[in-house]
Gaussian input, Z-matrix of N, CA and C with variables (Angstrom, degrees):
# hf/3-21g

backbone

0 1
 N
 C     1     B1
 C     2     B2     1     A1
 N     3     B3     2     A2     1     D1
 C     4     B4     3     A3     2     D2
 C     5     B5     4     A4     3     D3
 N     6     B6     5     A5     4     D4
 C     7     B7     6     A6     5     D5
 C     8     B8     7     A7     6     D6
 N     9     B9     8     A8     7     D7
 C    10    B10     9     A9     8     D8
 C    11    B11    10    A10     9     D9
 N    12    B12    11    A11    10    D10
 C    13    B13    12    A12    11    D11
 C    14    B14    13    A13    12    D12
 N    15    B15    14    A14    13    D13
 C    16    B16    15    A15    14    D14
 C    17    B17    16    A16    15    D15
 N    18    B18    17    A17    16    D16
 C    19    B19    18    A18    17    D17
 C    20    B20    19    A19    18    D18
 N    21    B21    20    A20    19    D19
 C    22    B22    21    A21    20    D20
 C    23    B23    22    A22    21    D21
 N    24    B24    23    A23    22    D22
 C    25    B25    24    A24    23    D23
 C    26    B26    25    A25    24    D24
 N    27    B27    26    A26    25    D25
 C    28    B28    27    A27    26    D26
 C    29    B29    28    A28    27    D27
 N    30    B30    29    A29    28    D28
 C    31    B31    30    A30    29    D29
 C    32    B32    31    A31    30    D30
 N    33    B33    32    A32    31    D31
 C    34    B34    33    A33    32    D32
 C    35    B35    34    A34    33    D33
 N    36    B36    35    A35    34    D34
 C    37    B37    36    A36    35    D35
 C    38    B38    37    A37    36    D36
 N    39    B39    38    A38    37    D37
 C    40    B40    39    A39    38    D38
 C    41    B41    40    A40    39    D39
 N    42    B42    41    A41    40    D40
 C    43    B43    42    A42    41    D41
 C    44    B44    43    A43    42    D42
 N    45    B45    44    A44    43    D43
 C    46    B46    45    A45    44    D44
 C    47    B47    46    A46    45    D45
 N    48    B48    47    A47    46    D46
 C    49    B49    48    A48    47    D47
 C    50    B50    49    A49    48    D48
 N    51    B51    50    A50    49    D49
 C    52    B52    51    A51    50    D50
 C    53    B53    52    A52    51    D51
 N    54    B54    53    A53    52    D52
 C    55    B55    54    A54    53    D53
 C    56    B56    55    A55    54    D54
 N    57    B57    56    A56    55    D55
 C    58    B58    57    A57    56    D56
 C    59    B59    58    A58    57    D57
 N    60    B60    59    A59    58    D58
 C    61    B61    60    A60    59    D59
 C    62    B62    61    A61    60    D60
 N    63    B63    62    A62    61    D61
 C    64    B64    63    A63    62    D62
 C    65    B65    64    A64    63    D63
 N    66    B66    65    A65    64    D64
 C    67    B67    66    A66    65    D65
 C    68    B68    67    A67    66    D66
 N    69    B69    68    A68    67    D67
 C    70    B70    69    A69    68    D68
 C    71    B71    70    A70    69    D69
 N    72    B72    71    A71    70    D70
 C    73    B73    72    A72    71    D71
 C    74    B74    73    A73    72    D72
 N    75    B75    74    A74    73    D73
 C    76    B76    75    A75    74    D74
 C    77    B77    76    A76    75    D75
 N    78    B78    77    A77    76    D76
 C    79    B79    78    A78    77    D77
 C    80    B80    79    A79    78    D78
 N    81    B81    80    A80    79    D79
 C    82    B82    81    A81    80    D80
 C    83    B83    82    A82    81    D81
 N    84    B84    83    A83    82    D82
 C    85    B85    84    A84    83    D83
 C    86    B86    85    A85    84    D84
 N    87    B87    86    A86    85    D85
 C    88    B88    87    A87    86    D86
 C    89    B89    88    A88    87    D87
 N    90    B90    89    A89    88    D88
 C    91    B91    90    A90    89    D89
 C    92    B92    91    A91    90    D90
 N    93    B93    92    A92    91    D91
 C    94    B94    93    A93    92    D92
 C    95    B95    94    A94    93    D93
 N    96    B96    95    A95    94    D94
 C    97    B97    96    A96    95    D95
 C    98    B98    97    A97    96    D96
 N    99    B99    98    A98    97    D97
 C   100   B100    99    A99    98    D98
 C   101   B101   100   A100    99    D99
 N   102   B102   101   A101   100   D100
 C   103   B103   102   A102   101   D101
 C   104   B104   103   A103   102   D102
 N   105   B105   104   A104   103   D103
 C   106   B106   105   A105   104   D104
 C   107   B107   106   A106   105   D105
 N   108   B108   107   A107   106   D106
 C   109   B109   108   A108   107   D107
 C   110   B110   109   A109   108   D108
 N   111   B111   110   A110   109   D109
 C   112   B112   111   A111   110   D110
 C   113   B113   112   A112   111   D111
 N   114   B114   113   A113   112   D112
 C   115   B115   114   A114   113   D113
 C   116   B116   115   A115   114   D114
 N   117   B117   116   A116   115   D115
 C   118   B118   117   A117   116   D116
 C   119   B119   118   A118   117   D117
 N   120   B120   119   A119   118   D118
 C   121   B121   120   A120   119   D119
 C   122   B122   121   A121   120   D120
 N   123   B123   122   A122   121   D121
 C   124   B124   123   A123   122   D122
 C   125   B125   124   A124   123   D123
 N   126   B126   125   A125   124   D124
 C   127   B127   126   A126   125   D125
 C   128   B128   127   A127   126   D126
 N   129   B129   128   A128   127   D127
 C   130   B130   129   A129   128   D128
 C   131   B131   130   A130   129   D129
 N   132   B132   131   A131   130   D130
 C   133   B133   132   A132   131   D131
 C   134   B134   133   A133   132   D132
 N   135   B135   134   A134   133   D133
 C   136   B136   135   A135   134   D134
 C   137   B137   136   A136   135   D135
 N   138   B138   137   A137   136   D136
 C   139   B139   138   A138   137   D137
 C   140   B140   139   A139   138   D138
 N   141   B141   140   A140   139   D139
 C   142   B142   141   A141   140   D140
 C   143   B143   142   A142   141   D141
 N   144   B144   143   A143   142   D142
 C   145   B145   144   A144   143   D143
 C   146   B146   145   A145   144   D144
 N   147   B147   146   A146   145   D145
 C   148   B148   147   A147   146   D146
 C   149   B149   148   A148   147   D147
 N   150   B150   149   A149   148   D148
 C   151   B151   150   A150   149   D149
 C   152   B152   151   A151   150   D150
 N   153   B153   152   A152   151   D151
 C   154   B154   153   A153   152   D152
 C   155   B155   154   A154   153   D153
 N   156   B156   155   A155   154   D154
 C   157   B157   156   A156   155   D155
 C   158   B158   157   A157   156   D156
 N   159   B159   158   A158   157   D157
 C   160   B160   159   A159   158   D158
 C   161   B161   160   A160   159   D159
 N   162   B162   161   A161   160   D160
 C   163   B163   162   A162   161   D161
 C   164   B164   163   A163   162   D162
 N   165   B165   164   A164   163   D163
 C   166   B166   165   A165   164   D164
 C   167   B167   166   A166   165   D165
 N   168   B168   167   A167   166   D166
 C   169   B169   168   A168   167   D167
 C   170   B170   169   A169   168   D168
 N   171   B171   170   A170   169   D169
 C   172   B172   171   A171   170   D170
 C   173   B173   172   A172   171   D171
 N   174   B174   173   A173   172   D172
 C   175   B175   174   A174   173   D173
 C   176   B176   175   A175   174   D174
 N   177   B177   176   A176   175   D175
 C   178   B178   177   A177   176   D176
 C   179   B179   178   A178   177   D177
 N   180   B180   179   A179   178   D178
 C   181   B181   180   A180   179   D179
 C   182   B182   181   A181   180   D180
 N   183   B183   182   A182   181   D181
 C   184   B184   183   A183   182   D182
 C   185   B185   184   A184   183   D183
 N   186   B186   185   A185   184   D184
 C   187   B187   186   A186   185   D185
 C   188   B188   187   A187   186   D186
 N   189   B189   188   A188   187   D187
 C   190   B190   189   A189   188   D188
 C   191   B191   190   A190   189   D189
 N   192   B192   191   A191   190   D190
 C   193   B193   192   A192   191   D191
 C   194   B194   193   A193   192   D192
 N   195   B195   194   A194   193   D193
 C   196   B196   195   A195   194   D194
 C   197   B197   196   A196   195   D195
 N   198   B198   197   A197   196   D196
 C   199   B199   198   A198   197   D197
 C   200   B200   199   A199   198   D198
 N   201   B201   200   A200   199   D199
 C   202   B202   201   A201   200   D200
 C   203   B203   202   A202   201   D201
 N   204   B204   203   A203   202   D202
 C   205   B205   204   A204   203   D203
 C   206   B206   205   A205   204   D204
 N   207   B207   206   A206   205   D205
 C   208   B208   207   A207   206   D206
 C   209   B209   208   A208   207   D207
 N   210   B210   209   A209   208   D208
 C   211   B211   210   A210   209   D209
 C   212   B212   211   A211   210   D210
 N   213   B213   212   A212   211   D211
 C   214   B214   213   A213   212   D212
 C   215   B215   214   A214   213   D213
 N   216   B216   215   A215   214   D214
 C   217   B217   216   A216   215   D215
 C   218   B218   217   A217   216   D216
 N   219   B219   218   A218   217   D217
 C   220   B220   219   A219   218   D218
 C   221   B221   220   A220   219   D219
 N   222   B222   221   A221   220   D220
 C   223   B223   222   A222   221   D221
 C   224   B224   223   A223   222   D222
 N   225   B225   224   A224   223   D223
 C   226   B226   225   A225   224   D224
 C   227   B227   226   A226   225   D225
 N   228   B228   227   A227   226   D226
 C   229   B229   228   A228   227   D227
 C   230   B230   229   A229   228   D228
 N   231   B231   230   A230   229   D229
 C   232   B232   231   A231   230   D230
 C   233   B233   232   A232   231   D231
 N   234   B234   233   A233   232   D232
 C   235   B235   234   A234   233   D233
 C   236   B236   235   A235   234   D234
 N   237   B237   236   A236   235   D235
 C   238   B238   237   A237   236   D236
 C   239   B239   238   A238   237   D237
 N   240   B240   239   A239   238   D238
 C   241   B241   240   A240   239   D239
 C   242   B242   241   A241   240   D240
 N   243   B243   242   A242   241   D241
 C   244   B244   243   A243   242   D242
 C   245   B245   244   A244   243   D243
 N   246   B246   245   A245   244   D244
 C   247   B247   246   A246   245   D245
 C   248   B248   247   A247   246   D246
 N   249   B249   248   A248   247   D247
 C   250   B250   249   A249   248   D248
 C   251   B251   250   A250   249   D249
 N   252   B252   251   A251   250   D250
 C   253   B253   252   A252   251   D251
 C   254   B254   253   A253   252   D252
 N   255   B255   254   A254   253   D253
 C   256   B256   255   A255   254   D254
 C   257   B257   256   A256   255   D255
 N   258   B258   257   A257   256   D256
 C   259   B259   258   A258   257   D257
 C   260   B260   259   A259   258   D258
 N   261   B261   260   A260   259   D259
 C   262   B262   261   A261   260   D260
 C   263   B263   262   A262   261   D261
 N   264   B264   263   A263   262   D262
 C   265   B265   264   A264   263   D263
 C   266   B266   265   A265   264   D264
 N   267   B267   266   A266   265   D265
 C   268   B268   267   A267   266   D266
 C   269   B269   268   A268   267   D267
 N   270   B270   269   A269   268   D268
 C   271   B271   270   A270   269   D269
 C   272   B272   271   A271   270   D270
 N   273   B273   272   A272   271   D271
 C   274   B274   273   A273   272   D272
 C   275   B275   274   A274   273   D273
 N   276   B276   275   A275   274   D274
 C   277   B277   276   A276   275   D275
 C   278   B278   277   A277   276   D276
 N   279   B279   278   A278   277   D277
 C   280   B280   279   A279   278   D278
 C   281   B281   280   A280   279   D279
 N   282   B282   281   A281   280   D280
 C   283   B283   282   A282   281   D281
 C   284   B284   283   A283   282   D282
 N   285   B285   284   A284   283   D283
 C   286   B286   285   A285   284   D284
 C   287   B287   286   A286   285   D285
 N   288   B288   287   A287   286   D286
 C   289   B289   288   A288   287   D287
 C   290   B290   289   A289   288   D288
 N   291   B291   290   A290   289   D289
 C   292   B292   291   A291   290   D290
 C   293   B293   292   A292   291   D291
 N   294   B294   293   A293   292   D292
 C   295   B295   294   A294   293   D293
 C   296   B296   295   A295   294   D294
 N   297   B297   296   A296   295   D295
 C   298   B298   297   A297   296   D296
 C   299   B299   298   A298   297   D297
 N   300   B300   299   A299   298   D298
 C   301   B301   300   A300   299   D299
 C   302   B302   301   A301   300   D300
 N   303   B303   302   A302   301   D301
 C   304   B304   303   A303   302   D302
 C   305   B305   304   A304   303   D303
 N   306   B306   305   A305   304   D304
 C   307   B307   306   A306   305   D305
 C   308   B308   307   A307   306   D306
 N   309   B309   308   A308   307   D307
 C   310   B310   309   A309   308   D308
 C   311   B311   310   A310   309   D309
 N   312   B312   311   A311   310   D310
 C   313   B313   312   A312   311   D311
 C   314   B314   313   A313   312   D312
 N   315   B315   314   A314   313   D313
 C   316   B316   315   A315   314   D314
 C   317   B317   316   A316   315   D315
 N   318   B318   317   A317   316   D316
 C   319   B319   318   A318   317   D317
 C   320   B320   319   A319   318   D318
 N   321   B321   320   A320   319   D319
 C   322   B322   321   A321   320   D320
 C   323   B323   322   A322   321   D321
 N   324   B324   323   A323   322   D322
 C   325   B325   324   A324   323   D323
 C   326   B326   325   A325   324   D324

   B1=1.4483
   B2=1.5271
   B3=1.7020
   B4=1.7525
   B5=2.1280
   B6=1.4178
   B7=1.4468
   B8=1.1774
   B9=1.6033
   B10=1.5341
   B11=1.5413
   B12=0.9379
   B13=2.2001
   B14=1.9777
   B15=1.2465
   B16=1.4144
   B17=1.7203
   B18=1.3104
   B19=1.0273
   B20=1.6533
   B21=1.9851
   B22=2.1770
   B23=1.6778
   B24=1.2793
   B25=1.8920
   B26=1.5837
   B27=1.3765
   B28=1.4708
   B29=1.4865
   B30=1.2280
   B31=1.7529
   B32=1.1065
   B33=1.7301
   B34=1.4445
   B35=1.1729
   B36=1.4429
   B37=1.5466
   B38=1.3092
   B39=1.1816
   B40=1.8199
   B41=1.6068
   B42=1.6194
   B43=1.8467
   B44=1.4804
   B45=1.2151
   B46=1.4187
   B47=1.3104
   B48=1.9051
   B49=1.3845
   B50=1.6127
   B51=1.0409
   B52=1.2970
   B53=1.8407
   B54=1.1562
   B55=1.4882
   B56=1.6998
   B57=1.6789
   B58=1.0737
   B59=1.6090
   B60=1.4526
   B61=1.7256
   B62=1.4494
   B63=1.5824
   B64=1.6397
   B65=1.5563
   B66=1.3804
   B67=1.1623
   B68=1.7542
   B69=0.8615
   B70=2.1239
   B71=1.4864
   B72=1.3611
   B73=1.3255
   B74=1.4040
   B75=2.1187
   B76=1.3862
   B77=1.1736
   B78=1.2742
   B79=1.7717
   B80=0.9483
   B81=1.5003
   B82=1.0921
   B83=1.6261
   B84=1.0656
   B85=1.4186
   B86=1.6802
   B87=1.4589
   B88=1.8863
   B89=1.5512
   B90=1.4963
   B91=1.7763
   B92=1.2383
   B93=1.4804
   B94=1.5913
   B95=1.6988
   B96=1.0887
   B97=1.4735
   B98=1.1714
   B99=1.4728
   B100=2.3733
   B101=1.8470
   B102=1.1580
   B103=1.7258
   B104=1.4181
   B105=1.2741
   B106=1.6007
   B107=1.3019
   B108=1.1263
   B109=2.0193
   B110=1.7603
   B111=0.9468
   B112=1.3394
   B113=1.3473
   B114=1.3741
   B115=1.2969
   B116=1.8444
   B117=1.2273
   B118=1.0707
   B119=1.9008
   B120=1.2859
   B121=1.0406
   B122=1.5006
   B123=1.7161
   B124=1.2692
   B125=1.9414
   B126=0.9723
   B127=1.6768
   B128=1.0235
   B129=1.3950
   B130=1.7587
   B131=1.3531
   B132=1.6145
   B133=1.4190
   B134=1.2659
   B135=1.1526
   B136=1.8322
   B137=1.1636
   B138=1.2986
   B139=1.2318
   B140=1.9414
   B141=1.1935
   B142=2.3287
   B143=1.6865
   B144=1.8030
   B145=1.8874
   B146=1.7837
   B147=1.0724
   B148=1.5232
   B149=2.2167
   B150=0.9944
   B151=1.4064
   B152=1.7383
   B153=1.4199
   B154=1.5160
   B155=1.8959
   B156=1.3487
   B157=1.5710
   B158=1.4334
   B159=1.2088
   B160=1.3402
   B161=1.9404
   B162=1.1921
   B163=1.5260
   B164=1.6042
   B165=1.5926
   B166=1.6921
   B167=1.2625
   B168=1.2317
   B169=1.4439
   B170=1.3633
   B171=1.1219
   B172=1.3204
   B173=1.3274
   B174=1.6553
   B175=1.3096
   B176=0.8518
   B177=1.7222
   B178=1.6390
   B179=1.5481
   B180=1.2567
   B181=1.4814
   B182=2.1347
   B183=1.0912
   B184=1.7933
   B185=1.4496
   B186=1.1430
   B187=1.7065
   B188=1.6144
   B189=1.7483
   B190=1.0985
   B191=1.7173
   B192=1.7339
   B193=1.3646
   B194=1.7305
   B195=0.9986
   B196=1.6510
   B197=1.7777
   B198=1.3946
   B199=1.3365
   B200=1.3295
   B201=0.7096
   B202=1.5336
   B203=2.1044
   B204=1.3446
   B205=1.9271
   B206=1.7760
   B207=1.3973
   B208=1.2450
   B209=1.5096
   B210=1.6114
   B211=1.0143
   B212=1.6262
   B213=1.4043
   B214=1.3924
   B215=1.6410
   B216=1.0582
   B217=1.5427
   B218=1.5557
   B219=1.1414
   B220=1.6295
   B221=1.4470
   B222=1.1789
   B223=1.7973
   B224=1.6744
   B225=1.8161
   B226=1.4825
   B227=1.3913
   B228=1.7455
   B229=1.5032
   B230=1.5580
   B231=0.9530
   B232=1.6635
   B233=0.9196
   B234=1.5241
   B235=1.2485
   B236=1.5576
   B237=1.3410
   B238=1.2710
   B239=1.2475
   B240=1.3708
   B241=1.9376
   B242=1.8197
   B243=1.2826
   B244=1.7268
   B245=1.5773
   B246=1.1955
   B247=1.3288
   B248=1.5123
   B249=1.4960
   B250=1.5814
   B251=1.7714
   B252=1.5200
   B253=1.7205
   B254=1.6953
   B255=1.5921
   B256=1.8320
   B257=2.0291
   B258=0.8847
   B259=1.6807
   B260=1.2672
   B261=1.1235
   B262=1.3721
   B263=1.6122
   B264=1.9684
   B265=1.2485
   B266=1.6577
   B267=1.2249
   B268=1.6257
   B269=1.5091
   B270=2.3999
   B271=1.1201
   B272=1.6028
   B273=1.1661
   B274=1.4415
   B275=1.3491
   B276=1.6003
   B277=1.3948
   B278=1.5436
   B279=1.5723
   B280=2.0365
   B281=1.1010
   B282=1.4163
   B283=1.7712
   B284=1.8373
   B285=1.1776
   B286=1.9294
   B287=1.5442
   B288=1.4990
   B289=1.4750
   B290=1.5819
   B291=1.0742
   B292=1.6777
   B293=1.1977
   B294=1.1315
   B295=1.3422
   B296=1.4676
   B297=1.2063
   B298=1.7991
   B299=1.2731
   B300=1.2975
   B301=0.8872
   B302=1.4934
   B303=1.3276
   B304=1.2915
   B305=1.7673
   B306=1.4806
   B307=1.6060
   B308=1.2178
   B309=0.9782
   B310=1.4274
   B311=1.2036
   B312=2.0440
   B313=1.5106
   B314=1.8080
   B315=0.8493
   B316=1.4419
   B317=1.9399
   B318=1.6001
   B319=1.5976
   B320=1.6954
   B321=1.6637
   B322=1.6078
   B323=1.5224
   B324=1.3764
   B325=2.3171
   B326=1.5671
   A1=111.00
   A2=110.90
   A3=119.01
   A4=98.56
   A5=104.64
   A6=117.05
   A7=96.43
   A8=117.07
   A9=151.76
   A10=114.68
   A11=92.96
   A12=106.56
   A13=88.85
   A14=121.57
   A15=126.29
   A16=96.92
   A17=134.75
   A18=132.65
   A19=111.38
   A20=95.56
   A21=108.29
   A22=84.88
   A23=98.93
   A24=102.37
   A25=128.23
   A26=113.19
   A27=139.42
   A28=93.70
   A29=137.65
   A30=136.01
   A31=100.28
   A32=153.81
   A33=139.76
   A34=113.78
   A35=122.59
   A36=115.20
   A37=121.21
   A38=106.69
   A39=118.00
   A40=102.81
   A41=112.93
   A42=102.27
   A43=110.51
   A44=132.26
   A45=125.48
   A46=128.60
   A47=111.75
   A48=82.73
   A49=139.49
   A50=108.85
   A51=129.49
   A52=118.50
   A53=88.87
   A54=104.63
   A55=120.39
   A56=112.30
   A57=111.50
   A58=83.39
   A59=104.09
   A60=104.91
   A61=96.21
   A62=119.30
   A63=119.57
   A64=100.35
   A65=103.37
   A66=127.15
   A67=108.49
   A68=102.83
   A69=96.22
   A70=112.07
   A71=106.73
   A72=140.75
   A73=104.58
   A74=109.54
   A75=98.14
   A76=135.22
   A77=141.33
   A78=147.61
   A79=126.00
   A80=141.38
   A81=156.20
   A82=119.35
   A83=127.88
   A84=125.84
   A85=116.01
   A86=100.06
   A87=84.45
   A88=76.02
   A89=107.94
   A90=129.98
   A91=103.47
   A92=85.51
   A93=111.04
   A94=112.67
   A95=106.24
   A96=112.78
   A97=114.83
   A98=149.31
   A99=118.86
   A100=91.92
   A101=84.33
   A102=115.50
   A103=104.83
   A104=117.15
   A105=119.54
   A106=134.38
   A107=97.00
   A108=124.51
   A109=97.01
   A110=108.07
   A111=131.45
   A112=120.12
   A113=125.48
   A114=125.53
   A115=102.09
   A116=128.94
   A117=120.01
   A118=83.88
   A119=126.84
   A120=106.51
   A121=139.55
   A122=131.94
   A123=104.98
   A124=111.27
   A125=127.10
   A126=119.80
   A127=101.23
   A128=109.75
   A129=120.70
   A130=113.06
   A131=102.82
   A132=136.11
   A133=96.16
   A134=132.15
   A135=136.12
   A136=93.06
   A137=150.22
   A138=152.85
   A139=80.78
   A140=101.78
   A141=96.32
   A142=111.98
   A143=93.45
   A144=82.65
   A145=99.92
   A146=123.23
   A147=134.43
   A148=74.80
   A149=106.83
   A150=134.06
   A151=94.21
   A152=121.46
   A153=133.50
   A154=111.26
   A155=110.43
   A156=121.48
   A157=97.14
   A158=117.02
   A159=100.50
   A160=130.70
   A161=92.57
   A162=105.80
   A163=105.47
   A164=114.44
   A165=124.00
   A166=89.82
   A167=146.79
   A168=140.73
   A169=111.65
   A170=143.98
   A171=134.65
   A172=128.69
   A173=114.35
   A174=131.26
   A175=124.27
   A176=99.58
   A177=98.45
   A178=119.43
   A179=122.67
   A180=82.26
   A181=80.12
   A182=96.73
   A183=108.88
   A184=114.69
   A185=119.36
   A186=118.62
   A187=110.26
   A188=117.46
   A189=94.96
   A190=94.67
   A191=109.57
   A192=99.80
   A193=130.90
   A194=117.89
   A195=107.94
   A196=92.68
   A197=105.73
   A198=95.54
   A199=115.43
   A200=152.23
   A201=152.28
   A202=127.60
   A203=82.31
   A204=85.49
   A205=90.89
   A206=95.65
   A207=122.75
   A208=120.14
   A209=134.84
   A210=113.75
   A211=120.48
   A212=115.30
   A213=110.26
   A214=123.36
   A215=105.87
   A216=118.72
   A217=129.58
   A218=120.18
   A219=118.02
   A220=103.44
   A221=117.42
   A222=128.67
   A223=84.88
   A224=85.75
   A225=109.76
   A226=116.51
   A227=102.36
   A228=86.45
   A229=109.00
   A230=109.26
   A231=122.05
   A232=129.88
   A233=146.24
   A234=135.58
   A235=108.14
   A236=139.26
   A237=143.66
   A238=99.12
   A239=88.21
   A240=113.72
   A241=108.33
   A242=99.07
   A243=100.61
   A244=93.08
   A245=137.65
   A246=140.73
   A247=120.26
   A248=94.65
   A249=102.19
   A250=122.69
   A251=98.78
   A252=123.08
   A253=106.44
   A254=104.50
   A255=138.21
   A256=83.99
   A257=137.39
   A258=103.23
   A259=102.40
   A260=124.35
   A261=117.56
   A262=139.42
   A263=96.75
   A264=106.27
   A265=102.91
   A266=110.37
   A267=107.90
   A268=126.20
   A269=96.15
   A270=108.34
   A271=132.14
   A272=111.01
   A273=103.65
   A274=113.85
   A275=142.54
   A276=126.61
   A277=106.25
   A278=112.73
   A279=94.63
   A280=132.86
   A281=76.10
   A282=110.34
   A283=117.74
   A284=88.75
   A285=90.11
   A286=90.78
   A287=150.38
   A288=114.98
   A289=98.57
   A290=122.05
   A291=128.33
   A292=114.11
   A293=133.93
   A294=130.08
   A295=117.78
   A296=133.78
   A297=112.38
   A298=106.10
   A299=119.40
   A300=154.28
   A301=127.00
   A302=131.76
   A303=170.42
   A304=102.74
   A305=122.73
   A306=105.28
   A307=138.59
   A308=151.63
   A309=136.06
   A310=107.30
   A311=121.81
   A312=108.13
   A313=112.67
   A314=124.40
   A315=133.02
   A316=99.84
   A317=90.26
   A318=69.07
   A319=129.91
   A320=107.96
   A321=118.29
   A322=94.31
   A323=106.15
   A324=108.60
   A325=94.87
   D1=-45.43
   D2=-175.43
   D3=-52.02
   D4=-16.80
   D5=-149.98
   D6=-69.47
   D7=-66.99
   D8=158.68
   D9=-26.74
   D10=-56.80
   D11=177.14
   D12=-60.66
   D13=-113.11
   D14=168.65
   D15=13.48
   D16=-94.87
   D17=-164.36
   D18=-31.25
   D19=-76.38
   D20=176.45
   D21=-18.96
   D22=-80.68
   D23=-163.44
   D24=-27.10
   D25=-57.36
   D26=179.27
   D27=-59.12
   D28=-44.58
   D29=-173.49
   D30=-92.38
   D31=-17.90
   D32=146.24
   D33=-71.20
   D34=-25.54
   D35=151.65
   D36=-41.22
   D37=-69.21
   D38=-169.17
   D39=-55.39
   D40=-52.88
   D41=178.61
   D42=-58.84
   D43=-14.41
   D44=159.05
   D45=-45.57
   D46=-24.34
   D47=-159.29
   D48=96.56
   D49=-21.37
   D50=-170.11
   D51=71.84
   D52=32.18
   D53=176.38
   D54=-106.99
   D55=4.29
   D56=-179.63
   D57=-131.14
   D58=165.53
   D59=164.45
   D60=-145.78
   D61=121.77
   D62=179.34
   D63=-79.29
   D64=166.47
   D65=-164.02
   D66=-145.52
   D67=-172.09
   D68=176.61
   D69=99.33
   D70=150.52
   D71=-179.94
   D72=-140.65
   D73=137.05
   D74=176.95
   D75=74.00
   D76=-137.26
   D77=131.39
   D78=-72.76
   D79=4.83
   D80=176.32
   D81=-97.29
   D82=81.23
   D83=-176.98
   D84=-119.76
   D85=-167.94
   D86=168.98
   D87=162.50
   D88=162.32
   D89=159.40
   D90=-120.85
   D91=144.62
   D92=-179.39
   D93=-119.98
   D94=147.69
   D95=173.89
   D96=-28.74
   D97=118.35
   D98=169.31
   D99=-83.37
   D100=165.32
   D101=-176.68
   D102=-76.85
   D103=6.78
   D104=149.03
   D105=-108.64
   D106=4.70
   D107=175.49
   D108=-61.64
   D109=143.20
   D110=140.02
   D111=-77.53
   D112=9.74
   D113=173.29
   D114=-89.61
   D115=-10.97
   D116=-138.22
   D117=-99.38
   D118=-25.37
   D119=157.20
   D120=-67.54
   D121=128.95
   D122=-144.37
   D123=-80.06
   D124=19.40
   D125=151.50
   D126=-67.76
   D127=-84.31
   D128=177.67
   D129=12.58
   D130=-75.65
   D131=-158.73
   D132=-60.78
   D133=-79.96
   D134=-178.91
   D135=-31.86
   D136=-84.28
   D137=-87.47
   D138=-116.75
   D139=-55.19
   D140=173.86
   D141=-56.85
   D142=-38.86
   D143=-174.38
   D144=-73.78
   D145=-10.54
   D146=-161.07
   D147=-79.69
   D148=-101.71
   D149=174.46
   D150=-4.12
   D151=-59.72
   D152=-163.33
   D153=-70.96
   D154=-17.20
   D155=-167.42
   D156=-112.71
   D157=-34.58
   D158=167.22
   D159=-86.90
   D160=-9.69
   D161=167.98
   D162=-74.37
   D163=-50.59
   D164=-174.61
   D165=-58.50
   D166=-47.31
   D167=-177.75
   D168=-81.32
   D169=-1.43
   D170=141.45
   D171=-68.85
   D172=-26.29
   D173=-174.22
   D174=-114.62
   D175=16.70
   D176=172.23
   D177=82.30
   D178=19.26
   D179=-174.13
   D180=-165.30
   D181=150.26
   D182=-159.66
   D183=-117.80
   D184=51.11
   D185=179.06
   D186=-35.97
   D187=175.34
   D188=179.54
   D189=-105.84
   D190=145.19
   D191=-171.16
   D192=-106.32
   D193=143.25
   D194=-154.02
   D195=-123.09
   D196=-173.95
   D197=176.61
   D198=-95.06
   D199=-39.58
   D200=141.14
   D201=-16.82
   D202=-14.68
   D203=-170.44
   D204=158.14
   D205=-131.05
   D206=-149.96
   D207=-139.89
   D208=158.46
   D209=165.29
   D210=-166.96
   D211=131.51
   D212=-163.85
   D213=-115.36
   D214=137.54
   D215=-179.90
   D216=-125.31
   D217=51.61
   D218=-155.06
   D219=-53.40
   D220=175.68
   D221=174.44
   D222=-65.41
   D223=179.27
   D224=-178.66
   D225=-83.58
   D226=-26.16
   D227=-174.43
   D228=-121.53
   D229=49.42
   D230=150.14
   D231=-20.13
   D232=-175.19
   D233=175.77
   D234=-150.21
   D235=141.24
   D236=-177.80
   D237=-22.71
   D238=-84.39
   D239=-178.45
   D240=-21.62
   D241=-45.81
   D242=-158.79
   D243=-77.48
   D244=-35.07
   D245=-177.45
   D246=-67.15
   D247=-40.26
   D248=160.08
   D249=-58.39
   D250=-57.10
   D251=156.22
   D252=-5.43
   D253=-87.01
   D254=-177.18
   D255=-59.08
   D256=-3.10
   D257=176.30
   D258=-128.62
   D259=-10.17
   D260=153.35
   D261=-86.04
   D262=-14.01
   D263=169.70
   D264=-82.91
   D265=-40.45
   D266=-166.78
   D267=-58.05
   D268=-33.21
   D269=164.65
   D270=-73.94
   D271=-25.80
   D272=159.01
   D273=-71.68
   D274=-48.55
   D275=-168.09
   D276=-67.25
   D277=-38.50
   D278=153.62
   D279=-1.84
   D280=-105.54
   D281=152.18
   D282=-8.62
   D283=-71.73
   D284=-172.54
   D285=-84.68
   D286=-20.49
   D287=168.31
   D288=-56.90
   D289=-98.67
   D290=171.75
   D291=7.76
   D292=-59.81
   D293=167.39
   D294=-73.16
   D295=-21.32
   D296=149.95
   D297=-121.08
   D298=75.57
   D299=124.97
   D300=-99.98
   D301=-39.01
   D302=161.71
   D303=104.63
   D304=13.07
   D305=175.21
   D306=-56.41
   D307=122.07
   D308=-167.93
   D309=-101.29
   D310=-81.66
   D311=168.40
   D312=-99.05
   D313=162.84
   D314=139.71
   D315=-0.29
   D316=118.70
   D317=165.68
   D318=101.73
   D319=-41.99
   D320=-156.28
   D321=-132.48
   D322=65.38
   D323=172.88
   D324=-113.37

């Protein structure tokens, strides 16, 4: 299952852009701003986590949100399927923060 989580994560990484970097062990994961974000200034930052909560609410699906990114912990008894579910919803609302946002890579806003 820790296998499945790692992956969702690693593919909302990549729709970032290189503007998120996952992190986690286990069931315990989350993205964080990278040190090439333009989030890291704090407007920036409001205005991406602003951009990032309203995408998770388009797509259904509600990480818990910190200032830095994001962060996920599903229950214990989850199901493949549902883990797959959370990384494909998370990777598209990525995806669409980043894109109205206008970021493309890491780095180039």
């Amino acid at each position: 299952m820790s296998k499945g989580l790692e992956s969702a994560m690693q593919e909302a990484e990549a729709a970032s852009n290189g503007n998120l970097v996952s992190h986690g062990m286990g069931l315990m994961w989350g993205l964080a701003w990278s040190r090439g974000s333009c989030a890291l200034d704090r407007k920036m930052r409001k205005k991406a986590n602003a951009a990032l909560k309203n995408a998770c609410k388009a797509h259904r699906i509600w990480p818990y949100f910190v200032d830095m990114g994001v962060m996920v912990t599903p229950t214990y008894d989850i199901q493949e399927e549902e883990v797959s579910e959370l990384g494909r919803r998370l990777s598209a609302a990525v995806g669409e923060a980043m894109s109205n946002l206008g970021w493309k890579k890491s780095g180039q806003h």
